[in-house]
N, C-alpha and C positions, 0 to 999 in steps of 0.2 A: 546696665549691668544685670537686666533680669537672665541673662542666659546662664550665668556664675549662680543666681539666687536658686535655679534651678537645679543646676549641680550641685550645690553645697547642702538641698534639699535630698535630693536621687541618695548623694557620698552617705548622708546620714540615715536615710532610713536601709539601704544594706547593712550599713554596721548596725545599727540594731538587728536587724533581721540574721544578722553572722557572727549573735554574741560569741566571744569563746566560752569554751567550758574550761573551771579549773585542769590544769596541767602541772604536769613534776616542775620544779623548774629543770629548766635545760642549761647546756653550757651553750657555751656563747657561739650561737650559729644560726645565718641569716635566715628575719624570720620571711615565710612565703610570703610574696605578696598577694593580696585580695584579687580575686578576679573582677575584670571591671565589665559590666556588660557592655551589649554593641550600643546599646543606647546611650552610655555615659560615656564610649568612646568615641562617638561622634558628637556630642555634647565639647566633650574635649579636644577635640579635633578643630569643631568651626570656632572656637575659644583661641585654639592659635592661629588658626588660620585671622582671626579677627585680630589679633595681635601682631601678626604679622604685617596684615596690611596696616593696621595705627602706624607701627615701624614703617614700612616704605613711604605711607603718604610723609611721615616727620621728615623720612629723609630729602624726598622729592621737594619739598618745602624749605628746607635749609638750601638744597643744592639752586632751586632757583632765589633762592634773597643772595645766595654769596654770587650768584652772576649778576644779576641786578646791582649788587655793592659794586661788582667790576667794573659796570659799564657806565654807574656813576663814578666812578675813580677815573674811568678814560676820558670822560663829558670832562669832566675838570681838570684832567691834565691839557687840553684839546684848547680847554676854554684859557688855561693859563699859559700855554704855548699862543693861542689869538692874541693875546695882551702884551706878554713881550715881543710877538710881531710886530705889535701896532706900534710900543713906544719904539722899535729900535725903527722901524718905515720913520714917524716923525723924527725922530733923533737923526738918522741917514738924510733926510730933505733939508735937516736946519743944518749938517755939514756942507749939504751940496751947494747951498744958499750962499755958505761964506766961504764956497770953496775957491780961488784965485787962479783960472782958467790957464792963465799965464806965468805962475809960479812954477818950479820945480816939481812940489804936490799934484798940482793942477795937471801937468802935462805927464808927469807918470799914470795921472786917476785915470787919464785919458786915452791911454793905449790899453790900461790893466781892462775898462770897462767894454773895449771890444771886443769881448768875450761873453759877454752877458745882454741878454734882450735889451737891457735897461741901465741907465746911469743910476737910475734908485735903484735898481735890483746890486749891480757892484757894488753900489756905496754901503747898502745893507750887509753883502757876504764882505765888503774892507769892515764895516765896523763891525759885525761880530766875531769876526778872528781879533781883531785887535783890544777887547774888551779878554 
């Protein structure tokens, strides 16, 4: 902050230097303001401009943590989508395991699955409709 200690150094010695002199009082009307030199306006210039960019980098900084949070929320949706993959594939192999080839069940499963690469791949889209 030595560019601020600078300025608040310059702001004070003009107003010393631009005491006023007693005046009437006046009615109520805007008082002038001070003229600022080019020096104190560039002073205050790279002061916002310095502020400015604090502001962008904060923002650039927020915008990447909240995609980063995204693309953690989709790792775990991904990851919890893999897991009920995995138990409904086991759940679908211990149906197929006791499934009665030659039952009713059996011989329905068995035309519904020519339709699908795989009797595990059917048996998984039979049991997550029917869950």
């Amino acid at each position: 902050m030595d560019a601020i200690d600078k300025l608040l150094a310059e702001l004070e010695t003009e107003y010393k230097e631009a005491k006023p002199t007693p005046q009437q009082p006046q009615q109520h009307t805007a008082k002038p303001s001070i003229p600022a030199s080019p020096k104190s306006l560039s002073l205050i210039d790279s002061l916002l401009d310095e502020v400015k960019s604090d502001f962008i980098e904060r923002d650039q900084a927020e915008e990447l943590k909240k995609q980063q949070e995204l693309e953690q929320e989709r790792i775990r949706q991904e990851q919890l989508k893999a897991k009920q993959l995995e138990a409904l594939t086991n759940q679908a192999k211990a149906w197929l395991d006791q499934l009665d080839s030659f039952s009713p069940e059996g011989l329905w499963f068995e035309r519904f699955a020519e339709g699908y690469p795989s009797k595990l791949a059917a048996a998984i889209e039979y049991l997550q409709t029917n869950q």
